[in-house]
Structures are given as structure tokens and as C-alpha cells.
C-alpha positions as CSV (number, residue, x, y, z in Angstrom):
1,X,290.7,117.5,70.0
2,X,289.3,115.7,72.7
3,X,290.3,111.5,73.1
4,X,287.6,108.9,72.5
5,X,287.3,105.7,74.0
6,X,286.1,102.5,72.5
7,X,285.7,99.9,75.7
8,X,284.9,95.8,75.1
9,X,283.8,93.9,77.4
10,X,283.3,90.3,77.8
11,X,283.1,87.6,80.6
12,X,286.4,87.2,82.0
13,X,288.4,89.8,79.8
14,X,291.1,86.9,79.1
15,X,289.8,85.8,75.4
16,X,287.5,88.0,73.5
17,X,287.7,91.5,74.8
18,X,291.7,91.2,75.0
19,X,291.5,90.0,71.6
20,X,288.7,92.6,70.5
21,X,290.8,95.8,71.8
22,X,294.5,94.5,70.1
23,X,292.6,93.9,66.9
24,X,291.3,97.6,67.0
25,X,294.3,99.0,68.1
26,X,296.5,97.2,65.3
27,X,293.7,98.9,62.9
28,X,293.5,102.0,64.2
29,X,297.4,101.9,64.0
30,X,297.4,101.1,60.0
31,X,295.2,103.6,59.3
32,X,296.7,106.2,61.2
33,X,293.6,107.6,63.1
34,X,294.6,109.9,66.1
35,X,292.4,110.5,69.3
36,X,290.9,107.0,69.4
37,X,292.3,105.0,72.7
38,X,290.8,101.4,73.1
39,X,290.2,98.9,76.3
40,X,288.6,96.5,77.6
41,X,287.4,94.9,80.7
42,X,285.0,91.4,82.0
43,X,282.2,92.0,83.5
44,X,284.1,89.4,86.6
45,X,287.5,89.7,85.6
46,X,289.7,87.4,87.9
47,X,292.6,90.5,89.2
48,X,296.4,88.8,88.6
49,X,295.4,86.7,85.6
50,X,296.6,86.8,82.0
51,X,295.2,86.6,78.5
52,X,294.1,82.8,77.6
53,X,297.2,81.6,76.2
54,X,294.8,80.3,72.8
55,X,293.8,84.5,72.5
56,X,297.8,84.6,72.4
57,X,298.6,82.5,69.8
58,X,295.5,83.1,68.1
59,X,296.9,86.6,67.8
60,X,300.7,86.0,67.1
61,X,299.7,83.6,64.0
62,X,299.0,87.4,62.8
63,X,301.9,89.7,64.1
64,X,300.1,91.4,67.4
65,X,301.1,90.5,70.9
66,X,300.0,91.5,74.3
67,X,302.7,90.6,76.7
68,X,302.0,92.1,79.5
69,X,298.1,92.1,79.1
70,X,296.2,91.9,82.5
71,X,292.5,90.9,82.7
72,X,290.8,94.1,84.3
73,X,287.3,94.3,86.0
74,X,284.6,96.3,84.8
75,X,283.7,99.6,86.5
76,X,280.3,101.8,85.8
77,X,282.8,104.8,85.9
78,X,284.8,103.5,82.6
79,X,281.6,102.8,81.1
80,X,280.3,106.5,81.2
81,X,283.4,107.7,80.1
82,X,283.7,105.9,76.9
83,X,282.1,106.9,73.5
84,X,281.2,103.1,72.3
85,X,280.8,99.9,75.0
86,X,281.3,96.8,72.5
87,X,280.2,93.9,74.5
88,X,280.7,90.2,72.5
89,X,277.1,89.6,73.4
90,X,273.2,90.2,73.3
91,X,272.7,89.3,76.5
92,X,275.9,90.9,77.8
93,X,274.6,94.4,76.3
94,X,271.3,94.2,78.1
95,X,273.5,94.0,81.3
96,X,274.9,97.5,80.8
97,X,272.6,98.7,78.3
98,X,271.2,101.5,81.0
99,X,275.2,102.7,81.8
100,X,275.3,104.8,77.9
101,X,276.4,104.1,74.5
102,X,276.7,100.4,74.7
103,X,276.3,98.2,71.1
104,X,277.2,94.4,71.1
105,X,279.0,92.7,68.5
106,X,275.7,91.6,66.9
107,X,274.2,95.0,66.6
108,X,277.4,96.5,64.5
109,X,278.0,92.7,62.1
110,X,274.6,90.4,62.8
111,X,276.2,88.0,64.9
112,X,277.3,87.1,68.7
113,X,280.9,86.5,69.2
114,X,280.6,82.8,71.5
115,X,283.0,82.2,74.6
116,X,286.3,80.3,73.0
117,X,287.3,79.5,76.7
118,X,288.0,76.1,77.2
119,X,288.4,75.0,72.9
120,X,291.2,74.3,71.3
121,X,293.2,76.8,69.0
122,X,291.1,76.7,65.9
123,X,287.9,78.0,67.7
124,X,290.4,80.8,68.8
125,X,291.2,81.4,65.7
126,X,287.8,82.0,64.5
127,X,287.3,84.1,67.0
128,X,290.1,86.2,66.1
129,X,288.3,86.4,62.8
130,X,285.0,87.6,63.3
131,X,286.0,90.2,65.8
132,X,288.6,91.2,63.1
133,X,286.0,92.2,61.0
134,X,284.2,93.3,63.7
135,X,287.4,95.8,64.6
136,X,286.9,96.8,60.8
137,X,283.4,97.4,60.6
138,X,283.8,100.0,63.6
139,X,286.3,101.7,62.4
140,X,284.3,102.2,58.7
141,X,280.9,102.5,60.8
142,X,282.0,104.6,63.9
143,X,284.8,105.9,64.1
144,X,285.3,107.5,60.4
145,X,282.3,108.5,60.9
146,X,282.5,110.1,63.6
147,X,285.5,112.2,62.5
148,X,282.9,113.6,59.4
């Protein structure tokens, strides 16, 4: 069988997406679902940064670590290969919506995921949150569904 892709994308790719694709990942991992590979890029990634160190902790207060994550720029090429885009908002969608298969947060769970850049740990941590049941709703809405 052929690997799928499932690519977010946010702003910077230091905060949301990061957070977005090692939420997935630890999902797709629990339920044991094979051919799904997940990523994630900003749409102006700054090359030789790191994840926000609030995504970090946000995400070792749960068991997940990304310690050698790297913030990654955005190419139309990676777009057009992925099955799903997941951008964290509206507006970002509308950006890409002509590159494929590109949903936002909103359109899969009703709401935008806001930029936690800059808050303190507790706004990370409610980030982590929604796009945890984000990461859930995709797998129930899209990917098991796509392995019907």
C-alpha cells in the first residue's frame, strides 16, 4: 500500500504545527495505523531554529518530546504531495487553498487554533489541547475513513 501524508502548517513552524504533527503521530502510534507519515512546515519558517521551548513543555507535561525538532519552510512541492494540508487557520488555508487538499483546523473541529507565540505556558497548554482533539478528530474523520 501506498504512504499518505498528513502536512500542518502554521506561521513559523515552531509552536502549532510542531505541536499539531507530534500529537498525530503519538495517535497514530496508539492506534497502530500503518501508511500514515505526518509533517509540518511555516509558511516563513526561520532555517536553524527550534521548537518554542513553551510547545516543549507544553508537550512533555504529557509524555511526547521532539528533541531534535527543526522548524522547516514550506514548499508547493510538499504540498501536492500530501493527502491532507491542516493549516491552524482560516486565513492561512485561503493562502494555499489553490495548491490541493488543504482543510484548516476550523473546517475539521469549528474553531481556529490562535498563535501561542509570545504567552506564557498555560496558553500553550491550551493549545496542546485543542489541536489534541483536533489530532483525534482526523484520525476518526480522515484517516479511518480513508482506510474503509
Amino acid at each position: 500500500m501506498r504512504r499518505k501524508k498528513i502536512l500542518f502548517v502554521c506561521t513559523g513552524n515552531t509552536c502549532r504545527s510542531p505541536m499539531a504533527e507530534a500529537l498525530l503521530k503519538d495517535e497514530i502510534r496508539k492506534r497502530r495505523i500503518k501508511w500514515w507519515d505526518v509533517t509540518s512546515r511555516g509558511l516563513s519558517a526561520e532555517v536553524g531554529g527550534t521548537i518554542s521551548k513553551n510547545s516543549a513543555l507544553a508537550l512533555q507535561e504529557i509524555g511526547i518530546s521532539l528533541p531534535k525538532f527543526k522548524p522547516r519552510q514550506l514548499t508547493q512541492s510538499l504540498v501536492e504531495s500530501c493527502t491532507l494540508v491542516v493549516t491552524m487557520t482560516e486565513q492561512q488555508r485561503q493562502m494555499l487553498e489553490e495548491c490541493g487538499n488543504v482543510r484548516c483546523v476550523k473546517d475539521i473541529c469549528g474553531y481556529d487554533v490562535p498563535d501561542p507565540y509570545g504567552y506564557g505556558l498555560d496558553v500553550y497548554e491550551m493549545t496542546r489541547d485543542i489541536l489534541k482533539k483536533a489530532c483525534v478528530t482526523i484520525v476518526e474523520e480522515y484517516i479511518l475513513k480513508f482506510e474503509e
